[in-house]
C-alpha positions in Angstrom: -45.1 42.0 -17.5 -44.8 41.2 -21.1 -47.0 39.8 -23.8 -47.9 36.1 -22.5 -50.0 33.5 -23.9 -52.4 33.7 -21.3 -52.9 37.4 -22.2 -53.0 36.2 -25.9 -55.7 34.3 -25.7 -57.8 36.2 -23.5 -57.4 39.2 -26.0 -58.2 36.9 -29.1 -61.1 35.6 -26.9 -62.8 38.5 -26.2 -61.9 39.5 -29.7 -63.7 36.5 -31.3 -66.7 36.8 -29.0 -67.0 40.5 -30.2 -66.2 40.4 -34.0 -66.5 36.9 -35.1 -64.2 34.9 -37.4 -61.3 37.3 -38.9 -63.9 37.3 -42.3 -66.8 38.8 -39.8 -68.8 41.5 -41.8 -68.2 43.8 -38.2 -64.6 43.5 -38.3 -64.2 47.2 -39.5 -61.3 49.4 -38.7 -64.0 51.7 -36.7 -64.7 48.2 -34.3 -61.1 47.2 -34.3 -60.0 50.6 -32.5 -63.0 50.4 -30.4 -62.0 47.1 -29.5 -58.6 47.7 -28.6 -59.3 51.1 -26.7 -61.6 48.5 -24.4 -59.0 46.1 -24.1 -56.3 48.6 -22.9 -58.6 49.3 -20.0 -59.6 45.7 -19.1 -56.2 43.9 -19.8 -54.7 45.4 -17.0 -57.4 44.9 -14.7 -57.5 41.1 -15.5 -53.7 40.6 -15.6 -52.7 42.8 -12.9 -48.7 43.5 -13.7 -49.4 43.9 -17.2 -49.1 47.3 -18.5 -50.1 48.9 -22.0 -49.3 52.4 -22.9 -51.8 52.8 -26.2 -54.3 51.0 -27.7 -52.6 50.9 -30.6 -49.6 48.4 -29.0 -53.1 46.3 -28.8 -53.8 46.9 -32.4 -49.9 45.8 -33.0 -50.5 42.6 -31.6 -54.2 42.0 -33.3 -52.4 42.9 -36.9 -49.6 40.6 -36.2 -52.7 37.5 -35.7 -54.8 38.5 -38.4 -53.2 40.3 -41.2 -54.0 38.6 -44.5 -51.0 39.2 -46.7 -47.8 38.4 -44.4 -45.0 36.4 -46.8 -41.5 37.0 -45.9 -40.4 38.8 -42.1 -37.3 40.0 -42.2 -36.5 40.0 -38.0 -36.8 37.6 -35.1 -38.9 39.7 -32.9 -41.3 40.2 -35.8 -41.1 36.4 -36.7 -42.1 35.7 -32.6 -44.8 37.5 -32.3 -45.9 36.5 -35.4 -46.0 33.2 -34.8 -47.5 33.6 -30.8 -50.4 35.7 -32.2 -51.1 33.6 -34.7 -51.4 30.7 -33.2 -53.7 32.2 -30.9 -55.9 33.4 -33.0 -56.4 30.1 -34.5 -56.6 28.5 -31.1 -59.6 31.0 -30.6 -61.0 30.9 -33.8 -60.4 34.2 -35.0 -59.1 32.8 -37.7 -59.6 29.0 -39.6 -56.6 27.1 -41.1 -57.8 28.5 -44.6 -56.8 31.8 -43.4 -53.1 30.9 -42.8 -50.3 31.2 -45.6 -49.4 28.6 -47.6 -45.7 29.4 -47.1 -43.6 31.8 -45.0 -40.3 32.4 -45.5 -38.3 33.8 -42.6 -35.3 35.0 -42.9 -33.0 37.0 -40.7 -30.5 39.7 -42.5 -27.7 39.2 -40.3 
């Protein structure tokens, strides 16, 4: 099983209940590993077909939803899961409209 929304929100969930907003004073690179080296062991449990090799594909997915400085994406794949993570961090309130960009340009070099 892939990346769904479901499991989207469930990992921005859990994420928001442990760190807060994206601006949260505990959202340190030492909490966001220990974070996703958590979730690698409960996502599978919870979503039983879903599979995750490292925590670091976890990490991948949290990066895409909160980065800060994302302008221009230069591939479709990175556009989508932009786009999927982002929204649910918003939806959970990791992150607040303030934190989205003012502008995206997507582009695909084909």
């Amino acid at each position: 099983m892939k990346w769904t929304g479901k499991i989207r929100r469930y990992l921005y969930e859990e994420l928001y209940k442990s760190c807060g907003s994206y601006g949260s004073p505990t959202f340190t690179n030492k909490a966001k590993v220990e974070f996703c080296k958590r979730m690698k062991e409960e996502l599978p449990k919870k979503f039983k077909s879903f599979e995750v090799k490292t925590y670091k594909a976890i990490q991948n997915q949290i990066d895409w939803g909160v980065q800060r400085k994302q302008s221009t994406i230069n591939s479709r794949g990175f556009v989508y899961n932009y786009i999927l993570n982002r929204a649910a961090a918003l939806e959970c309130g990791v992150l607040k409209s303030k934190d989205l960009p003012e502008m995206l340009l997507a582009s695909d070099p084909e």
